[in-house]
BAKOLDREN-440947 format. One record per residue (C-alpha): residue in one letter; x, y, z. Coordinates in steps of 0.02 Angstrom, whole numbers, padded with zeros to 5 digits, always signed. Example, Ala and Ser with C-alpha at 12.3 -4.5 7.8 and 13.67 -1.06 7.14 Angstrom:
! BAKOLDREN-440947
A+00615-00225+00390S+00684-00053+00357
This chain:
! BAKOLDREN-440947
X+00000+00000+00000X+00154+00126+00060X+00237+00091-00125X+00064+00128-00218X+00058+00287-00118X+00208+00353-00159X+00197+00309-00352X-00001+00405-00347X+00076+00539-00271X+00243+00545-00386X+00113+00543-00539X+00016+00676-00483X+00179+00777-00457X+00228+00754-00637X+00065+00775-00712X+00041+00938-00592X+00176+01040-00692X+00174+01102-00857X+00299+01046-01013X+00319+01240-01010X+00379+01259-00848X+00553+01308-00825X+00668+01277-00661X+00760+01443-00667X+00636+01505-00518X+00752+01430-00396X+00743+01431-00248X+00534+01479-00272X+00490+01650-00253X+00407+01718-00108X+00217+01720-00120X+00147+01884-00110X-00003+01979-00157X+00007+02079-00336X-00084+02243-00266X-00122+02337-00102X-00261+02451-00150X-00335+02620-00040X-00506+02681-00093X-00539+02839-00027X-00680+02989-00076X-00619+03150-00126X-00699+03235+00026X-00801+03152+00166X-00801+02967+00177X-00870+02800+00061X-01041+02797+00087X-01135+02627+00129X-01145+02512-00016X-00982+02566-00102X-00955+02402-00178X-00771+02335-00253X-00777+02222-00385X-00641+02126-00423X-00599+02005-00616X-00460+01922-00621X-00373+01753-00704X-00500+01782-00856X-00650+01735-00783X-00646+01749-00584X-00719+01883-00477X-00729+01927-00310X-00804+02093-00212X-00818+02168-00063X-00972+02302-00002X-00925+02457+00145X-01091+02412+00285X-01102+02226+00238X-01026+02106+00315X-00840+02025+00257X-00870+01906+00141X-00774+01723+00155X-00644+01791-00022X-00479+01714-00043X-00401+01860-00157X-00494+02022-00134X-00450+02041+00056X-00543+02238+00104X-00546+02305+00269X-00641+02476+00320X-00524+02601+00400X-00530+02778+00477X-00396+02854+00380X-00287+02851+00255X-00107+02759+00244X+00048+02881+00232X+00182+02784+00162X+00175+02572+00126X+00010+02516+00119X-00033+02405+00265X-00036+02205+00216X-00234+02174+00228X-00287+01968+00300X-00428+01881+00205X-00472+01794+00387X-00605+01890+00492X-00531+01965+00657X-00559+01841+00800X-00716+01841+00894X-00715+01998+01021X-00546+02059+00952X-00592+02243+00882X-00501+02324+00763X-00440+02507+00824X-00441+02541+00642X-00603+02525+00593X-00751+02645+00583X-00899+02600+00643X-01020+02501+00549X-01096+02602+00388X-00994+02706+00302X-00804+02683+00283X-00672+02843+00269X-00534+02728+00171X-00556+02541+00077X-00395+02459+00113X-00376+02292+00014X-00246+02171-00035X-00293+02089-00221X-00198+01921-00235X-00239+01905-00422X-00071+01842-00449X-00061+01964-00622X-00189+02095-00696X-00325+02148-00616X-00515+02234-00670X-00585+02324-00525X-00751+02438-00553X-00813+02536-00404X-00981+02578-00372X-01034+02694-00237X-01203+02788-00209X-01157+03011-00288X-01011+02952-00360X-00998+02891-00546X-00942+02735-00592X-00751+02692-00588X-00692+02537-00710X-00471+02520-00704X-00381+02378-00740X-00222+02386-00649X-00060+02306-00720X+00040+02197-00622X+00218+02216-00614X+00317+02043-00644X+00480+02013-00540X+00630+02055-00628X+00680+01860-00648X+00479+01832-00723X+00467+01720-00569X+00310+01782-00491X+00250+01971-00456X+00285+02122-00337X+00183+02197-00252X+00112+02365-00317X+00011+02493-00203X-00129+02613-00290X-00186+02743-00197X-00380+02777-00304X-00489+02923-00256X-00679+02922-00319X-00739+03103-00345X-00913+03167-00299X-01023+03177-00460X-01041+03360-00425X-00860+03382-00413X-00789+03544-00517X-00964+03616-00511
């Protein structure tokens, strides 16, 4: 039983990777998240309902809504916060914050003054914003490949959503 084991598992190895695959990404890269994103409004804060959709990997989509609870995502990781980041944008978890464990961050429930989110699209990335006074935004944002093409870096977008009234 042991021997068949270890054969199933060596075949699934092999037939896992691709004849394309190269070795030259040696040792692996590290694994990290292809954008940090903050979402802020050009004056006041993200009203309820500001939703942030996320296509990726052709065909995949994920979102997250300000005054709804987190959904369960695996790469669209968005956090409510009171203000915005000077500097690095902060690394954002997917996993909800333990039970009775409040984040200091946070605004309270409703409206949000900053979206911080962590996309782990792994490459490029459609996002399209929707928030209640404020028209539509639709950007795809470009990933930026390490410079040995094994893997991505992590780039940080700073995106402000102006009223519709703005310039008026």
């Amino acid at each position: 039983m042991f021997r068949f084991s270890v054969i199933a598992l060596g075949s699934l190895v092999v037939l896992g990777c691709s004849k394309d695959r190269t070795d030259d990404c040696a040792p692996p890269p590290p694994v990290v998240s292809a954008f940090r994103l903050e979402l802020r409004a050009d004056r006041g804060t993200l009203p309820a309902g500001t939703e942030l959709k996320v296509t990726y990997g052709g065909d995949q989509t994920e979102s997250f809504t300000v005054g709804r609870p987190s959904p369960v995502n695996e790469d669209v990781c968005c956090r409510p916060a009171r203000s915005a980041t000077s500097g690095a944008l902060p690394p954002i978890s997917c996993l909800p914050p333990d039970a009775g464990e409040a984040d200091a961050s946070a605004p309270d429930a409703g409206s949000a003054a900053v979206l911080e989110c962590e996309l782990w699209t792994n490459g490029t990335a459609g996002i399209q914003v929707t928030a209640p006074g404020f028209p539509e935004l639709d950007r795809v944002l470009d990933a930026k490949l390490r410079a040995d093409n094994c893997g991505v870096e992590t780039k940080d977008y700073r995106i402000v959503l102006f009223h519709a009234d703005a310039g008026q």
